[in-house]
ZAMI-441160 format. One record per residue (C-alpha): residue number from 0; residue in one letter; x, z, y. Coordinates in nm, 4 decimals, padded with zeros to 6 digits, m for minus. Each point is the difference from the previous one (the first is absolute). Layout:
ZAMI-441160
@nr = NUM | rest = a | east = X | up = Z | north = Y
...
This chain:
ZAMI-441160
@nr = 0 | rest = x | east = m01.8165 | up = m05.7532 | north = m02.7096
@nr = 1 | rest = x | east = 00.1351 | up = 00.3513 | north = 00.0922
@nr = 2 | rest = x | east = m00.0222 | up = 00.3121 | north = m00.2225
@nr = 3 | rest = x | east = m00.3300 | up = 00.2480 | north = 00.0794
@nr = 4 | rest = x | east = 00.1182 | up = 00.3263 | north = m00.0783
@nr = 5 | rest = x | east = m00.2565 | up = 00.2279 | north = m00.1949
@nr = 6 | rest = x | east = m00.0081 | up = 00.3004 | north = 00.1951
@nr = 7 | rest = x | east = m00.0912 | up = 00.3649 | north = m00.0526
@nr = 8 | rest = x | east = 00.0335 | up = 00.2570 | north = 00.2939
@nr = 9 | rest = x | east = 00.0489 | up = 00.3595 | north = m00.0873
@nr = 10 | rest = x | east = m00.0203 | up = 00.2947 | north = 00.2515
@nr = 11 | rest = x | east = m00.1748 | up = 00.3332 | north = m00.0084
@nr = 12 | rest = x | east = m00.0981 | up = m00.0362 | north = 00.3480
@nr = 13 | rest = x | east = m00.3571 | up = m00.2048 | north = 00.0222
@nr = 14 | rest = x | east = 00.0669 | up = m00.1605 | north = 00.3207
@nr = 15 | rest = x | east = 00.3943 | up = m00.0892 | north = m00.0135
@nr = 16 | rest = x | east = m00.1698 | up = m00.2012 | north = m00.3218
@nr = 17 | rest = x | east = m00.2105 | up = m00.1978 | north = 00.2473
@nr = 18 | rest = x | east = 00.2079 | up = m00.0283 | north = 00.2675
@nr = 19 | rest = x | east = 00.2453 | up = m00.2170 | north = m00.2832
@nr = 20 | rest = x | east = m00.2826 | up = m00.1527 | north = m00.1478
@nr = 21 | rest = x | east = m00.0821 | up = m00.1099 | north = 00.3566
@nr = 22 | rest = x | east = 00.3603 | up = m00.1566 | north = 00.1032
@nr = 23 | rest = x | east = m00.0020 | up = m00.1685 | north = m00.3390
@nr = 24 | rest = x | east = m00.2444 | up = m00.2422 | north = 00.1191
@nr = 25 | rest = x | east = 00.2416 | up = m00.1937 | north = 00.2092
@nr = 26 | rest = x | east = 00.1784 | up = m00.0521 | north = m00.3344
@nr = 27 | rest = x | east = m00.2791 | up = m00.1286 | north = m00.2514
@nr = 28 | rest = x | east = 00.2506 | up = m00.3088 | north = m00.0728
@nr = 29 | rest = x | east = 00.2466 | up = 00.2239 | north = m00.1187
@nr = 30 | rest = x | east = m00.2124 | up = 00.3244 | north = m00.1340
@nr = 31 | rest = x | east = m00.2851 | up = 00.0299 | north = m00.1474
@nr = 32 | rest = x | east = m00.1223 | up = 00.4292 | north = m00.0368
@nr = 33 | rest = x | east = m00.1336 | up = 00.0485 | north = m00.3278
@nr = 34 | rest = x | east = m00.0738 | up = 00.3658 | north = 00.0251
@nr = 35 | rest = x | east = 00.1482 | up = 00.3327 | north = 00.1371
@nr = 36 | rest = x | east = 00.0617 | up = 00.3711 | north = m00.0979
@nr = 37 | rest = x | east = m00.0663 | up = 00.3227 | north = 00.2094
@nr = 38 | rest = x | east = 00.2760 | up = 00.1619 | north = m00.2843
@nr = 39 | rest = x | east = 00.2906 | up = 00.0105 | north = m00.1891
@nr = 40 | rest = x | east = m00.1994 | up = 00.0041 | north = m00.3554
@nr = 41 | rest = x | east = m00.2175 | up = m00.2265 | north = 00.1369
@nr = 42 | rest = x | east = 00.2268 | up = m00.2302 | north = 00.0773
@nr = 43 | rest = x | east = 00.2158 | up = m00.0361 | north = m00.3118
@nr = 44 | rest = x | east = m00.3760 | up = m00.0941 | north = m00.2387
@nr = 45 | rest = x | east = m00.0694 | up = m00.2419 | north = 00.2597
@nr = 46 | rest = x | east = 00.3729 | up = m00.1643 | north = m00.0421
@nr = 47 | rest = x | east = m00.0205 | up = 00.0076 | north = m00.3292
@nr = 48 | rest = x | east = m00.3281 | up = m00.1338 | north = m00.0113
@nr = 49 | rest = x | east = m00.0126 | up = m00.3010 | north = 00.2276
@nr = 50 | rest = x | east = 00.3618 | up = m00.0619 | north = 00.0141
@nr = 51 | rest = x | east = 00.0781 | up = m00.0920 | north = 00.3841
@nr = 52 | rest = x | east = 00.2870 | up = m00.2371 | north = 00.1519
@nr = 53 | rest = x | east = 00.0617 | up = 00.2682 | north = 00.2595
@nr = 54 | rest = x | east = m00.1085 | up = 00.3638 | north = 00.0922
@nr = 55 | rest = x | east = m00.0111 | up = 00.1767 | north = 00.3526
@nr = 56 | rest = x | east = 00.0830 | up = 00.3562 | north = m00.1395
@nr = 57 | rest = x | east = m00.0453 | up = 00.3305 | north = 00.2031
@nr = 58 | rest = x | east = 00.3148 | up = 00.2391 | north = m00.0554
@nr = 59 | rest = x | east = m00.1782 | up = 00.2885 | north = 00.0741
@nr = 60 | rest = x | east = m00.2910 | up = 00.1075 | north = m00.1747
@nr = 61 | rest = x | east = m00.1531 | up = 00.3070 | north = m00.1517
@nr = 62 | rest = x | east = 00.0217 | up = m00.0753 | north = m00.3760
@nr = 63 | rest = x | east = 00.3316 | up = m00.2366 | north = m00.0587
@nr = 64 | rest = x | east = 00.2454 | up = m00.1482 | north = 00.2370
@nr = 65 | rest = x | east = 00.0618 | up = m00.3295 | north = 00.0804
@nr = 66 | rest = x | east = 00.3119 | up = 00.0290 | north = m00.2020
@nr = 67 | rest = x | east = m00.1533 | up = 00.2017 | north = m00.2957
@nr = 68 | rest = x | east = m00.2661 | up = m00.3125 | north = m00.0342
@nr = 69 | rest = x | east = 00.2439 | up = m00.2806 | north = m00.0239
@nr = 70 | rest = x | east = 00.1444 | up = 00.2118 | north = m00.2698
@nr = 71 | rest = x | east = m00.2515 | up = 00.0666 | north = m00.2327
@nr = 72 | rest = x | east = m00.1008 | up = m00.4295 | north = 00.0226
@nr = 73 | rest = x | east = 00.0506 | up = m00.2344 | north = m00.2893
@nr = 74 | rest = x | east = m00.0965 | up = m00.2723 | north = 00.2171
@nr = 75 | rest = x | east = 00.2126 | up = m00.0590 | north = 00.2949
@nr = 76 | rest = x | east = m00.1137 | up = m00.1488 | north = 00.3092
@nr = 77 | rest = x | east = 00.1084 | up = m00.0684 | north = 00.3545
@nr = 78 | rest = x | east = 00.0459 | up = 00.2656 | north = 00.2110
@nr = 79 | rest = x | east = m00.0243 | up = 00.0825 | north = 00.3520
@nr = 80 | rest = x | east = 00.0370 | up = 00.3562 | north = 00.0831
@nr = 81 | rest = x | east = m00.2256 | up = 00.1671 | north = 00.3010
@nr = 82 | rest = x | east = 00.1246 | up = 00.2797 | north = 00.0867
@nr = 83 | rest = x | east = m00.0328 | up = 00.2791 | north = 00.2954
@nr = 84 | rest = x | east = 00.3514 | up = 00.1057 | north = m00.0365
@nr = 85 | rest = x | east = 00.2334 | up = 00.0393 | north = 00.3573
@nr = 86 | rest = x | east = 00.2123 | up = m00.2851 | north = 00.0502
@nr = 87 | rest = x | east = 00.2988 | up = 00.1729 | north = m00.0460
@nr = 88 | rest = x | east = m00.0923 | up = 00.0191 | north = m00.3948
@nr = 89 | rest = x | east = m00.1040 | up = m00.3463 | north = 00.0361
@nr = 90 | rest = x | east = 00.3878 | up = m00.1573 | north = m00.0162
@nr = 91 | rest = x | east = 00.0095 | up = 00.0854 | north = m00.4458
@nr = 92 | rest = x | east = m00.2974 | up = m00.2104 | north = 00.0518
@nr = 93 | rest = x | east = 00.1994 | up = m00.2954 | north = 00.1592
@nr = 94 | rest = x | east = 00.3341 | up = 00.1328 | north = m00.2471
@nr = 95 | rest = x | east = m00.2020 | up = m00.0499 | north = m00.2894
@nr = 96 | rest = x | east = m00.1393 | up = m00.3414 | north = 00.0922
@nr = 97 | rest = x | east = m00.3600 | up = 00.1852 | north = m00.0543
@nr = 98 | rest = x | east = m00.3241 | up = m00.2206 | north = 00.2271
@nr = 99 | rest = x | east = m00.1382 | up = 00.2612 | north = 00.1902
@nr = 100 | rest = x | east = m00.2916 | up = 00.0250 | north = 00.2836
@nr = 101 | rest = x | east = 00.0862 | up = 00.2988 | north = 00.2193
@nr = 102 | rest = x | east = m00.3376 | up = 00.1989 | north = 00.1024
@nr = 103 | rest = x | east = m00.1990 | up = m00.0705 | north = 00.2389
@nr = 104 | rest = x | east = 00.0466 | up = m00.3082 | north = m00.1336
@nr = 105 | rest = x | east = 00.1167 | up = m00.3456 | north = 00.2447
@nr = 106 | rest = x | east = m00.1050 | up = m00.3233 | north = m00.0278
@nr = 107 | rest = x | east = 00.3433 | up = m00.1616 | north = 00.0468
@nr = 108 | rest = x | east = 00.1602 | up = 00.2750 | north = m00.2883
@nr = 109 | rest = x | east = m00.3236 | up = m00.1999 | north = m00.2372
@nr = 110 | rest = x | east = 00.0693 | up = m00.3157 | north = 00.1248
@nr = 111 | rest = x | east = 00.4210 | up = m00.0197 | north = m00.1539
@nr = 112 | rest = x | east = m00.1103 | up = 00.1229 | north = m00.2948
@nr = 113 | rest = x | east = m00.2716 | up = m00.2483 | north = m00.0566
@nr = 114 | rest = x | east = 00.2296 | up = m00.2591 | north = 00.1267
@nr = 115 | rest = x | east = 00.2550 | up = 00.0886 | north = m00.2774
@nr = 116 | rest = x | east = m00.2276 | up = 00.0082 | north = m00.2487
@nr = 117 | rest = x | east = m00.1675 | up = m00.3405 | north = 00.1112
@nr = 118 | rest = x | east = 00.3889 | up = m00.1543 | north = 00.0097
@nr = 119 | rest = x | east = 00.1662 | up = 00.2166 | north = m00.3489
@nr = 120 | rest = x | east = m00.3230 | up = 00.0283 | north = m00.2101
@nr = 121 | rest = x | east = 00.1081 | up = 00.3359 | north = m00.0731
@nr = 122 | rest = x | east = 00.1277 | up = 00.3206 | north = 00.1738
@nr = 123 | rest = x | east = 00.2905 | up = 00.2234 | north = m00.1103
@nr = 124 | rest = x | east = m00.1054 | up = 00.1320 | north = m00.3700
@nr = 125 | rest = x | east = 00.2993 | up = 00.2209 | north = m00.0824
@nr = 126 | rest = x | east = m00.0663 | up = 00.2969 | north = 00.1487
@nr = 127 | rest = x | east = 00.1782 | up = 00.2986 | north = m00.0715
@nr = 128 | rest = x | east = m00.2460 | up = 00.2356 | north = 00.0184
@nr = 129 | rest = x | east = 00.2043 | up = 00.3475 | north = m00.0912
@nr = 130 | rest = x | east = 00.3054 | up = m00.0947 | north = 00.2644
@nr = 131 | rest = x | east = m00.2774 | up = m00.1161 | north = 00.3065
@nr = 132 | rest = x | east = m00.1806 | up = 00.3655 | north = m00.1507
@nr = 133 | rest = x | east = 00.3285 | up = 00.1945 | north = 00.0646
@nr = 134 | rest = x | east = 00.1343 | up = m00.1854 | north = 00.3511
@nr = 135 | rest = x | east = m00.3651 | up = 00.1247 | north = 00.1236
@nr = 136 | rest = x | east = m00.0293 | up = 00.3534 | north = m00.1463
@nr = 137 | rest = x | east = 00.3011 | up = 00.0576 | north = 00.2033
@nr = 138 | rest = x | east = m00.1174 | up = m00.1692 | north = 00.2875
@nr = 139 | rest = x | east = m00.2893 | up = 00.1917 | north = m00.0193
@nr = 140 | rest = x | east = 00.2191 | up = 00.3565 | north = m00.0353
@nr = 141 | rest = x | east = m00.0534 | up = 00.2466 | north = 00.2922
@nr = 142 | rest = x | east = 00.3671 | up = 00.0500 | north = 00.2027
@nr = 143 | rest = x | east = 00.2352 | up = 00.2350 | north = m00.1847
@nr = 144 | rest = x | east = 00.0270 | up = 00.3356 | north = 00.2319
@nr = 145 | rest = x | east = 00.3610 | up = 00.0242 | north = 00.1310
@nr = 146 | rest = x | east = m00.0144 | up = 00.3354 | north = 00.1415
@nr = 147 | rest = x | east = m00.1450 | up = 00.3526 | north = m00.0948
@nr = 148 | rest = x | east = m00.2437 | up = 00.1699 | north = 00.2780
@nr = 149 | rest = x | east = 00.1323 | up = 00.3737 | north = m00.0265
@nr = 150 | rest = x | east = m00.3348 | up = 00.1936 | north = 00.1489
@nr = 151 | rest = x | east = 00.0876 | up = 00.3313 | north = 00.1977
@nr = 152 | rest = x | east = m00.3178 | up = 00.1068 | north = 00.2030
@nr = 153 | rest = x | east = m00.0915 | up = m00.2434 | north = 00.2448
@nr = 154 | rest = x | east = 00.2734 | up = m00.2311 | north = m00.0548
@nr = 155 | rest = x | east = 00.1275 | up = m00.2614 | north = m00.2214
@nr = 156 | rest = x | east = 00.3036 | up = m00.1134 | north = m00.0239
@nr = 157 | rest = x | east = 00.1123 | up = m00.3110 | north = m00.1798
@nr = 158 | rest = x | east = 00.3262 | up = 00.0025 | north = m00.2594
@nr = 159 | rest = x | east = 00.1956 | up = m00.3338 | north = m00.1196
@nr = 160 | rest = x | east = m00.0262 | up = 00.0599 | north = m00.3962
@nr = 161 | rest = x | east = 00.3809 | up = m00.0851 | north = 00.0131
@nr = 162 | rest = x | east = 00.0807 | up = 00.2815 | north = 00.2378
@nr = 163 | rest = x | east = m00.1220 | up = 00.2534 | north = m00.2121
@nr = 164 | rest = x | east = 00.2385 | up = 00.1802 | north = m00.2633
@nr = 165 | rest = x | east = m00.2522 | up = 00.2280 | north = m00.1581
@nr = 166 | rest = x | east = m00.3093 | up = 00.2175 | north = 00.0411
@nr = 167 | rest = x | east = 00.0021 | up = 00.4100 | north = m00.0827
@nr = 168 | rest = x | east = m00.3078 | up = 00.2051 | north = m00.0197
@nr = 169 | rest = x | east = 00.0212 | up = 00.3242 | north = 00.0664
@nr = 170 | rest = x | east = m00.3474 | up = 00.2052 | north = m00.0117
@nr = 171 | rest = x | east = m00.2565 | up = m00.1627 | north = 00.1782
@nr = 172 | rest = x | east = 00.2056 | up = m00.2288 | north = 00.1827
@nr = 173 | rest = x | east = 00.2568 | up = m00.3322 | north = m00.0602
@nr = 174 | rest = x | east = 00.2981 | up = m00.0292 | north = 00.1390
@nr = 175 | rest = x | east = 00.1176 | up = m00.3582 | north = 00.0445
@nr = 176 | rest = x | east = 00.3675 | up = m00.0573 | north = 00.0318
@nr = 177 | rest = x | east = 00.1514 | up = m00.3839 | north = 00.1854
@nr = 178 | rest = x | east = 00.3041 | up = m00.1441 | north = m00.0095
@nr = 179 | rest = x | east = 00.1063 | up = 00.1372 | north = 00.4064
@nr = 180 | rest = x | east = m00.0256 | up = 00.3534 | north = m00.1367
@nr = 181 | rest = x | east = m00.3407 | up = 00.0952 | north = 00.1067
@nr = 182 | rest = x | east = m00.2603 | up = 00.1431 | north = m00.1235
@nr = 183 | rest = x | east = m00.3489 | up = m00.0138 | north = 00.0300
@nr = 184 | rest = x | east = m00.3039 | up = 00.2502 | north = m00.1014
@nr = 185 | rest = x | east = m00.3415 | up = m00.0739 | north = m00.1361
@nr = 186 | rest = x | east = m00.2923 | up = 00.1883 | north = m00.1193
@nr = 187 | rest = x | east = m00.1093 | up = m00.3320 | north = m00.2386
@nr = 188 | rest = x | east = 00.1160 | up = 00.0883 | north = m00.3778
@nr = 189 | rest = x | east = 00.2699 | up = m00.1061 | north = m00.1974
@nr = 190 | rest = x | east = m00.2434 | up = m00.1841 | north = m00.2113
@nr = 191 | rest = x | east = m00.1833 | up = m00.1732 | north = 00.2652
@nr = 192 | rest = x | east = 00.3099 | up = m00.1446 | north = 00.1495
@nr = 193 | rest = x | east = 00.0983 | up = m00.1394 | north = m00.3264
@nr = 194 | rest = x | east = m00.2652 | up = m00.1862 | north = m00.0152
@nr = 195 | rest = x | east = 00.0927 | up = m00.1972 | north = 00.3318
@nr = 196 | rest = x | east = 00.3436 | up = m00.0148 | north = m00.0985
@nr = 197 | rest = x | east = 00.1585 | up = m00.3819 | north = m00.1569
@nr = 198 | rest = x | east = 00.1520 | up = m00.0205 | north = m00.4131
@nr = 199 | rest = x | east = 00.3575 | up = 00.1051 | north = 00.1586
@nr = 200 | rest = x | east = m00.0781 | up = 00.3284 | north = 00.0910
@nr = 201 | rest = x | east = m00.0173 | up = 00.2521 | north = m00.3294
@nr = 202 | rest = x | east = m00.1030 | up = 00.3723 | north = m00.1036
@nr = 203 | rest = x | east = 00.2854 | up = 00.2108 | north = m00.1161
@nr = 204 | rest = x | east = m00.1950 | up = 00.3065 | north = m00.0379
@nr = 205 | rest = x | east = m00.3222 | up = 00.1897 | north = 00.1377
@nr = 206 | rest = x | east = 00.1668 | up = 00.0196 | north = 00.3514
@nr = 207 | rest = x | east = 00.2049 | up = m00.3125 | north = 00.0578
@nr = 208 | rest = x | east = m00.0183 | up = m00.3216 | north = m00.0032
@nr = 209 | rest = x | east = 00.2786 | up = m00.2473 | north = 00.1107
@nr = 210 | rest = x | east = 00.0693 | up = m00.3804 | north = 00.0876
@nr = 211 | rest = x | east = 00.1731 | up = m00.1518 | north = m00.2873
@nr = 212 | rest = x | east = 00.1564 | up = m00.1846 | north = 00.2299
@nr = 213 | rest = x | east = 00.1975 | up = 00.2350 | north = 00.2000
@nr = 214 | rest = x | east = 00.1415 | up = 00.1644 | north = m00.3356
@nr = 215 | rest = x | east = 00.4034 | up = 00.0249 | north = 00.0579
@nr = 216 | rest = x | east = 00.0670 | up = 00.1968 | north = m00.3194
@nr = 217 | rest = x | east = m00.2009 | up = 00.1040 | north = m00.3199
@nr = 218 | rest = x | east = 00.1933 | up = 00.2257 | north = m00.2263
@nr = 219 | rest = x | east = m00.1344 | up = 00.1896 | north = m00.3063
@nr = 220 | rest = x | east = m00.0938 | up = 00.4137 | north = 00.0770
@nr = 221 | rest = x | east = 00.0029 | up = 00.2923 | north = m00.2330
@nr = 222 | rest = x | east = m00.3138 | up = 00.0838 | north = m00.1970
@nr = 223 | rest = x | east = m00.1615 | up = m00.3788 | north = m00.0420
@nr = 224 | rest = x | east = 00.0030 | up = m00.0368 | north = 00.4166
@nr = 225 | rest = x | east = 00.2085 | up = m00.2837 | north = 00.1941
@nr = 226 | rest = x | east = 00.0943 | up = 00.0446 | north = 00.3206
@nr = 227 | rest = x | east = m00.0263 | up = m00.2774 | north = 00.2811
@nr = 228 | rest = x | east = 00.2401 | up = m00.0306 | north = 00.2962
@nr = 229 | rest = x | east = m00.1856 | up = m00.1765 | north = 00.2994
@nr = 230 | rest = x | east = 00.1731 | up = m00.3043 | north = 00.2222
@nr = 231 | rest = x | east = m00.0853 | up = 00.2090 | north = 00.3063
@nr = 232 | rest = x | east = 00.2488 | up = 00.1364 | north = 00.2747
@nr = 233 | rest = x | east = m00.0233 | up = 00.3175 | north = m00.1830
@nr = 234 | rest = x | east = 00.0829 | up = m00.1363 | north = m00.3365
@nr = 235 | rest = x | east = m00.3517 | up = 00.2531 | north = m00.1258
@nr = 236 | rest = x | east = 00.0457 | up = 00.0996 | north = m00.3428
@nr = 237 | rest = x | east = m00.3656 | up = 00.0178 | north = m00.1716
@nr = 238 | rest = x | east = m00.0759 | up = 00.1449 | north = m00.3365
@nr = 239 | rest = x | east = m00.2843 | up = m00.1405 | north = m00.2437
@nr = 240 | rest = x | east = m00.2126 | up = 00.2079 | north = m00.1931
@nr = 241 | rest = x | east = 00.0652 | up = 00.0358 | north = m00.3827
@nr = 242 | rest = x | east = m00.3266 | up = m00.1364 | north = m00.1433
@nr = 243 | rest = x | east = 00.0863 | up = m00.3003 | north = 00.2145
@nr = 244 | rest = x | east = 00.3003 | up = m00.0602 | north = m00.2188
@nr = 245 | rest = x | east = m00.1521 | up = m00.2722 | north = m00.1818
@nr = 246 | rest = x | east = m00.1764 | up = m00.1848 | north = 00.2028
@nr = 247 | rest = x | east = 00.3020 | up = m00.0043 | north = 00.2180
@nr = 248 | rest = x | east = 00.2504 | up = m00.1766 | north = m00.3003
@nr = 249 | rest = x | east = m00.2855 | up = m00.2652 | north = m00.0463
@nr = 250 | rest = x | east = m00.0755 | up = m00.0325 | north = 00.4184
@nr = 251 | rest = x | east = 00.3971 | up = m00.0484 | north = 00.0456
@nr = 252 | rest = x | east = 00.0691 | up = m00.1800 | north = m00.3442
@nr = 253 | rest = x | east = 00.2220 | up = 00.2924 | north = m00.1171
């Protein structure tokens, strides 16, 4: 006689519950729900209490994640993820071995894993929670900008980060120096445009900052300053301001 699997199904959403709870039925030889959870507390006294075979768990929910649930367990059950996550983050699913039902959920997706269950007795139990955690945060990251938009009026024009040598502000406006020799104005701050700016670029002092990148040449300056000679066409020599001094030996390991 086959295995029934004591089943709990956890979710914060009311009717994805029943909806699982309904396609369950055309597996009573192989589960058998026992109870479900609307949270991640919830969920975790409810494990703990009625110790299941197997648990449909939410990733998503307002009080604990998916992940943060399976952590905090003494008892360890089955698993099989259900998740709303875009199928591009669904391959560290598949790279960690992790069961998974993709929402909105599909029969057939149900069906393999209650086939492997019916045929294994068991479903993959060494999940590695932190690494799966990580693969999706990053998944999950927004697209890292590649280029600066340089406002001037009207118009906006779009810089490669790696085609700019350094920014100068001078009064009210910033100056912003590329590679080719050009130069462009803007009436957006100095400090604003940091702020859009990747880890490579770096402030030297109150009116420049430069791509650490595009350094040629750093050599030490009178009165605590260094100066910095640009890999631009016109080799641009750039001075840093002396309460920058030590900031700079840490920045540049000096």
């Amino acid at each position: 006689m086959n295995q029934v699997f004591k089943a709990l199904v956890i979710d914060d959403e009311p009717a994805a519950r029943r909806l699982m709870k309904s396609l369950l039925q055309d597996y009573t030889d192989i589960v058998e729900v026992i109870g479900e959870a609307g949270t991640g507390t919830e969920a975790i006294q409810l494990i703990e209490q009625l110790h299941p075979d197997l648990v449909f768990l939410d990733i998503q929910m307002p009080d604990l994640t998916g992940f943060e649930v399976l952590e905090r367990l003494q008892h360890k059950p089955n698993v099989i993820f259900t998740t709303a996550y875009e199928q591009y983050a669904i391959k560290a699913f598949d790279n960690f071995s992790v069961d998974y039902l993709l929402k909105p959920i599909k029969e057939e997706r149900l069906e393999k894993s209650m086939a492997k269950l019916k045929q294994f007795g068991r479903l993959n139990q060494s999940v590695n929670i932190n690494g799966l955690q990580e693969i999706i945060k990053q998944l999950q990251a927004p697209p890292k900008a590649t280029a600066l938009p340089i406002r001037t009026g009207d118009r906006i024009t779009l810089l490669r980060f790696e085609q700019i040598i350094y920014l100068e502000a001078q009064d009210k406006y910033v100056y912003v120096y590329t590679a080719d020799g050009q130069k462009y104005l803007t009436d957006q701050s100095l400090t604003s445009l940091a702020e859009k700016l990747p880890a490579e670029f770096y402030r030297i002092q109150k009116s420049y900052i430069l791509n650490k990148e595009r350094i040629r040449e750093m050599h030490r300056h009178f009165n605590g300053r260094y100066l910095f000679v640009m890999d631009d066409k016109n080799a641009t020599r750039l001075t840093s301001g002396r309460t920058y001094y030590d900031d700079i030996k840490n920045e540049f390991g000096l």
